[in-house]
N, C-alpha and C positions, 0 to 999 in steps of 0.2 A: 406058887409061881403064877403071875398076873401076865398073861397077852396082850399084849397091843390090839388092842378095837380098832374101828375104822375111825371114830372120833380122834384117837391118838396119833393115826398112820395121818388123817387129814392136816392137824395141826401141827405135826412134827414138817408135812411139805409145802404147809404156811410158812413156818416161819425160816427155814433153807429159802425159799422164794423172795422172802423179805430179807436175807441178809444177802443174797446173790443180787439185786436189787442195788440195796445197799452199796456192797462193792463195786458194782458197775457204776454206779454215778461218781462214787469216789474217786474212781479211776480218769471216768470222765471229765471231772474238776481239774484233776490232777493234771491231764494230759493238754488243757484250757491254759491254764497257769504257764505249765514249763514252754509252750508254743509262744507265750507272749511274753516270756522275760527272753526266750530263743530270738524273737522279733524286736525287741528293743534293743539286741547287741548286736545284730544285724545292722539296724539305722542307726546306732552310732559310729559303728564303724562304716559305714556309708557318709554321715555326714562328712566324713573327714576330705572327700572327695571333691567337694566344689561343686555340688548341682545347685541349681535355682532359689528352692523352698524346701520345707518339710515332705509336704507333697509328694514330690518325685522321689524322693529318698526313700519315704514309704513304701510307693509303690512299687520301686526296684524290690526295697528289703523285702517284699511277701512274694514275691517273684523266686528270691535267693531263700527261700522259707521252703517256702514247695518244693526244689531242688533238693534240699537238705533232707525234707522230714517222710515227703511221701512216696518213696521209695522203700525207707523204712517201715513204716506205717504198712507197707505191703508184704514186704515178706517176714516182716511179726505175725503181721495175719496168715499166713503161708505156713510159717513154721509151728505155729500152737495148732492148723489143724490138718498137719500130713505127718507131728511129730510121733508116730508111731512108737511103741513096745512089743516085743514081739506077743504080748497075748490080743493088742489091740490090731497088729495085722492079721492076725485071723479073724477076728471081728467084722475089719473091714475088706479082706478077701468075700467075705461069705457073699452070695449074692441077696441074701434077705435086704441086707443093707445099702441102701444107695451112695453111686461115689461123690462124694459134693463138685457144686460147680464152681469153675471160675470164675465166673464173672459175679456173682453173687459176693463169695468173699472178701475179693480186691472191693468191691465199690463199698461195702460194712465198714472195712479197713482206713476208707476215708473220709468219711462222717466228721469226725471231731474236728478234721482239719479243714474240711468243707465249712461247717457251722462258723469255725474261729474266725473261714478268712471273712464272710458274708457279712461277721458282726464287726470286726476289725475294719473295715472298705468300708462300712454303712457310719460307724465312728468316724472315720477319715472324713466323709463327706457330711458329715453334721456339726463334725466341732473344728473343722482345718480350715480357718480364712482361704486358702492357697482354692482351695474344692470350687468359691465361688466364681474363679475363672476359666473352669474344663468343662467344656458344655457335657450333656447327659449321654448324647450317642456315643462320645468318647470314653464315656464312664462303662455303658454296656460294653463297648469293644475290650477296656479292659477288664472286663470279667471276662469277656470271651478267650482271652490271653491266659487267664486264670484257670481257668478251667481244660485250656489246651497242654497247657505245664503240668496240670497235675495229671490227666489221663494220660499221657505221654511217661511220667516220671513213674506215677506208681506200676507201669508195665514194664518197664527196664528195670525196674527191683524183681516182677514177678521173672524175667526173663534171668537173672542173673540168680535169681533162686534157683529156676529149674536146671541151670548150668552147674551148678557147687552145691545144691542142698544143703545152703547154709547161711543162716540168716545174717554174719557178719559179712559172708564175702560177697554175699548177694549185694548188701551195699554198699561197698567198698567198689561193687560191679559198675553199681549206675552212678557214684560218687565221680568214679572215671569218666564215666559218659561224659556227664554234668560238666566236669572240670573241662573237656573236650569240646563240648558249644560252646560256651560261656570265657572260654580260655583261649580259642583259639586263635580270636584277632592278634592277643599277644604273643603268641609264639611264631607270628610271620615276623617278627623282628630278625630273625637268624637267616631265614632265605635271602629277603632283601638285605642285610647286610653283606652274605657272601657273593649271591650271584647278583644283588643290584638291582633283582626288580620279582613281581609279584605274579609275572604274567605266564601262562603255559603257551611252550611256542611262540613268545613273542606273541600273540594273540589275543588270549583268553585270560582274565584277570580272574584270581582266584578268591579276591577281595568280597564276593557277593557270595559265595556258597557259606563264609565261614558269617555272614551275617543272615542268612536265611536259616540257618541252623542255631543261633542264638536268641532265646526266647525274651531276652533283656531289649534287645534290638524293637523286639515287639512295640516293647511299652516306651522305648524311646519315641520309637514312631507315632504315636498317639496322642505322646504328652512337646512334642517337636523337640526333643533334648538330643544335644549333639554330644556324646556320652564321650567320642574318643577326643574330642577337643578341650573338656575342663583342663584346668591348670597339672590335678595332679594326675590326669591320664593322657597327655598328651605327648610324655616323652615315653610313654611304654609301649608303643605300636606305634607302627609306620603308617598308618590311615590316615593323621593329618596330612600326609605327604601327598597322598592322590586322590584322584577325582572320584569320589564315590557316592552312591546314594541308598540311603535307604531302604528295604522294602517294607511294603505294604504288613500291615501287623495280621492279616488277615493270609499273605500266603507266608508268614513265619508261623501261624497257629495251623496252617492247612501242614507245612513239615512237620509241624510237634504230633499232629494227629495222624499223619502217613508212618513217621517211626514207632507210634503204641501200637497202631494195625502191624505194623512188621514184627516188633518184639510179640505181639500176642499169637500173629501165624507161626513165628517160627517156635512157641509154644505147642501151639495144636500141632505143628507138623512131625516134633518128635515125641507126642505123647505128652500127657500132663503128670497126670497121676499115676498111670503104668510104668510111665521113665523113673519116677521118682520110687518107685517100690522097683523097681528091677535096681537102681542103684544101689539104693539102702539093702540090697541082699548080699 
């Protein structure tokens, strides 16, 4: 009977290195691919809408992308590494072994979708006629919008994870969210129709929180698109009806970045990993 030498034990964690490797890039292709056929049925069904040019279409659709995917993308990442057995919770009880961090994991978790959107945006402004009339400060802002939507989105997955321990309803969690900014112009149709107006107290219009809180609003504001006024969204909200303006796409990314700080406090504030192992007991 022949032992394993070290020459054997070395080559045999070559070539596990080289197929973990492997599968990692493949995944990585993988996850390239379905992001960008997920993005081109986005801006189709965006065209249908009536904006300007391709352009804007686009750049809504990667907006409506990040909404979708990196949430997800976060509590995948959540759930492969808190998915405990119970011999692997003693493992990770012991104190030999350290608890992983959060902040570590969620940001690994959106790598792929960072890369795609970076090469996707750098495409758009290389090959889209429409590109050479958005000057470049407005092209930084919208990254900056980009980047407020994903920090924002993938921490309401992280939050909706540590709520259900559970990777579907985690997003199904921030799915809600989502639908919630993004939705909410339209659902003032039903106040204004019954009580006849939008205002608290006769006062205070409520017209400007449900756009500070919409990250779409952002990039209207950047690219000057009066989004509730096209043809085919203008009889679904009562916004053409009143006086409203815009805000600044800079204090809709400062709320996108004040709700990730909130969902990740009210993370740390009931435990991360402790909550989630007292659960699972």
């Amino acid at each position: 009977m022949r032992l394993n030498g070290p020459e054997d034990n070395s080559r045999c964690t070559g070539k596990s290195n080289h197929l973990v490797k492997q599968w990692t890039l493949q995944r990585f292709l993988l996850s390239v691919v379905t992001l960008a056929l997920l993005l081109l049925i986005i801006n189709q069904l965006l065209s249908h809408v009536g904006l300007r040019n391709s352009l804007d279409t686009m750049f809504l659709s990667q907006v409506l992308l990040v909404l979708i995917v990196s949430p997800y993308f976060s509590s995948r990442a959540l759930a492969n590494q808190f998915n405990f057995t119970s011999s692997d919770e003693l493992v990770t009880l012991s104190p030999i072994r350290s608890t992983p961090t959060l902040g570590p994991i969620v940001a690994r978790s959106q790598v792929t979708l960072m890369f795609f959107l970076a090469v996707s945006t750098l495409a758009m402004v290389l090959f889209n006629e429409s590109s050479r009339d958005v000057p470049f400060p407005k092209l930084l802002s919208y990254c900056g919008v980009l980047l407020a939507t994903v920090f924002s989105s993938s921490l309401i997955g992280v939050l909706g994870w540590r709520f259900f321990c559970n990777e579907i309803h985690a997003v199904q969690f921030a799915y809600a969210a989502s639908l919630l900014m993004i939705g909410g112009v339209f659902m003032l149709s039903l106040p204004n129709r019954y009580l006849g107006t939008l205002t608290v107290l006769g006062r205070f219009s409520v017209i400007p929180v449900f756009l500070y809180i919409n990250p779409l609003v952002a990039v209207c504001q950047i690219l000057d698109i009066d989004i509730f006024r096209v043809p085919h969204l203008y009889e679904l909200t009562p916004l053409p009806s009143y006086v409203y303006f815009y805000p600044k796409w800079y204090a809709v990314c400062g709320f996108q970045v004040l709700l990730g700080l909130c969902c990740l406090l009210m993370v740390s504030r009931f435990g991360f990993v402790e909550g989630f192992r007292r659960d699972k007991a």
